[in-house]
C-alpha positions in Angstrom: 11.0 -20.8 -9.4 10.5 -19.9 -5.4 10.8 -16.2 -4.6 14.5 -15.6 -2.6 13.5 -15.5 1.0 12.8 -11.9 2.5 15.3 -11.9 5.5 18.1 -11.5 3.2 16.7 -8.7 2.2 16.7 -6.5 5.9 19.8 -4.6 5.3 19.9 -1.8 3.5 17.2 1.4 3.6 15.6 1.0 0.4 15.3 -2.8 1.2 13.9 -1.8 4.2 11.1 0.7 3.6 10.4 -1.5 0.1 9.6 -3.9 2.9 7.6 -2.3 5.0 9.8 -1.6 7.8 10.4 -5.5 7.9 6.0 -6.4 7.7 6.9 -7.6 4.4 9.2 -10.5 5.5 6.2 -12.3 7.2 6.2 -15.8 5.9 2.3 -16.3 4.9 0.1 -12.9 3.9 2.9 -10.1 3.5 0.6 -7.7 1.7 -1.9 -7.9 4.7 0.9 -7.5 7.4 2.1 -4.7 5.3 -1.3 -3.1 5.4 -1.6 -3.9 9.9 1.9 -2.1 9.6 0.7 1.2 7.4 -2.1 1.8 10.1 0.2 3.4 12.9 2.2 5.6 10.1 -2.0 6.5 9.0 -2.3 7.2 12.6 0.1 9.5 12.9 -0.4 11.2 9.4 -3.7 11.7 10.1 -3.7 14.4 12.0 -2.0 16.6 9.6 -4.0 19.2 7.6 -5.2 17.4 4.6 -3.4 19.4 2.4 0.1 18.2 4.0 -1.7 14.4 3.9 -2.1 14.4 0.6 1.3 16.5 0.0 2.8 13.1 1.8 0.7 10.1 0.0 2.1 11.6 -3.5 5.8 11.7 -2.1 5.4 8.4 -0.8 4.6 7.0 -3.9 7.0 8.8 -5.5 9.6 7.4 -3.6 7.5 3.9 -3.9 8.0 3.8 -7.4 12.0 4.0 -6.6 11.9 1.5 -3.7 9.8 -0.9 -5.1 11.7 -1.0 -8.1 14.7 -1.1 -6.9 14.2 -3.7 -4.2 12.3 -5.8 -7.2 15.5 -5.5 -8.5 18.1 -6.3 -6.5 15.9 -9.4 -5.5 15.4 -10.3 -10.0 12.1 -10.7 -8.9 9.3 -8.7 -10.3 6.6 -7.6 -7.2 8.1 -9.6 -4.9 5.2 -10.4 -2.3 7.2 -9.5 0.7 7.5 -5.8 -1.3 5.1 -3.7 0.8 5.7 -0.5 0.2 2.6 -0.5 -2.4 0.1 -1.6 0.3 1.4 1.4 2.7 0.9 4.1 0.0 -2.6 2.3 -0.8 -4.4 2.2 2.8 -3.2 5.8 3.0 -4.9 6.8 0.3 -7.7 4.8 1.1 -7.6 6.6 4.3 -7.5 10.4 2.5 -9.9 12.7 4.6 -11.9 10.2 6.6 -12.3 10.1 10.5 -9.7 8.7 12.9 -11.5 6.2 14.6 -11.1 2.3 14.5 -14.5 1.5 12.6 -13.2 3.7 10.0 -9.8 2.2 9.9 -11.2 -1.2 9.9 -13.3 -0.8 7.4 -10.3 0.4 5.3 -8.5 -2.5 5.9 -10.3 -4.5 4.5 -11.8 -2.7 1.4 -8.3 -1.8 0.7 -7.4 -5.6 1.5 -10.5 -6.7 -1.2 -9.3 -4.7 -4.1 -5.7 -5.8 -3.8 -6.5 -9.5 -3.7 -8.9 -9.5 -6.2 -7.9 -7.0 -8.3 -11.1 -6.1 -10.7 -11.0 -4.3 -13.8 -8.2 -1.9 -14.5 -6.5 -3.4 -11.3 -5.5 -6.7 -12.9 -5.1 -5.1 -16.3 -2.1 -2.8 -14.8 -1.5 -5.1 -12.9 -0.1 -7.8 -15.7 0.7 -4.8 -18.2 2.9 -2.3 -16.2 6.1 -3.2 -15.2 9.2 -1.6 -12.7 8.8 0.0 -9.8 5.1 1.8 -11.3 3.7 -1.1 -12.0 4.0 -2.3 -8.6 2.9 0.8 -6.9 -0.3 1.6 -9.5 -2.4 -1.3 -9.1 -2.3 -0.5 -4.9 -3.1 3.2 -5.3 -5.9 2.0 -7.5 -7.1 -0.7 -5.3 -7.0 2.5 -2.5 -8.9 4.6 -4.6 -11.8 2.3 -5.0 -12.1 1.6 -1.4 -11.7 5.3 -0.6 -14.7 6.1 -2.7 -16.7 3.3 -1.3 -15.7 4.6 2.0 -16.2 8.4 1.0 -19.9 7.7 -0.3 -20.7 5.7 2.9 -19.2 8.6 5.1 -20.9 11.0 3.0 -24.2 9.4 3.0 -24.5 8.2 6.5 -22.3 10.5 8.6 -22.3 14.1 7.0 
């Protein structure tokens, strides 16, 4: 059975932000034009005091777990791939206390993008075992906690 197409899917807010502000709707790779569209939003974010950063990633997945399950759905398809919502909340936290500068956010990209994809041990486990709107937010945020740690031991290490 084929996935129902994501431009039906444009018009209503939850279907919107579920979809990453449309990033999700790309025809080939949504989860990693998702994650291109959650770097302006980590731009932006960024600058707030980390405690207001990390007050926002939590709220954001909060409302993931509603938007993503509710745009899964709608759609009577579980983790749609053009739901993106996941891979926002995920490079944020991957992002969580690091410096803004393009190496950095590079290098979150695609750590973030690794873990998603390939989904190691308890990724894939959630992954196949929770289900609704948490199950397709939780193996993101744990794919952006891996990178993030990666990313906070190199920063660590090499750069404090």
């Amino acid at each position: 059975m084929t996935e129902p197409s994501a431009r039906r899917w444009h018009n209503h807010w939850v279907h919107f932000l579920a979809f990453g502000f449309g990033s999700g709707a790309a025809p080939k790779a949504p989860g990693t034009f998702g994650t291109l569209a959650a770097i302006p939003v980590f731009l932006l974010l960024a600058y707030l005091p980390l405690w207001a950063y990390l007050m926002v990633v939590v709220l954001t997945f909060a409302l993931g777990v509603y938007l993503c399950g509710q745009a899964s759905k709608d759609m009577g398809v579980h983790d749609h791939g053009g739901i993106v919502w996941d891979e926002f909340v995920g490079f944020w936290i991957t992002m969580i206390a690091l410096p803004v500068h393009w190496a950095w956010v590079i290098a979150g990209f695609v750590l973030f993008r690794f873990f998603d994809i390939i989904k190691p041990w308890p990724i894939g486990w959630l992954d196949k075992r929770v289900h609704g709107g948490l199950g397709i937010m939780i193996d993101d945020v744990i794919a952006g906690i891996f990178a993030l740690a990666i990313l906070q031991v190199v920063y660590q290490v090499f750069f404090s």
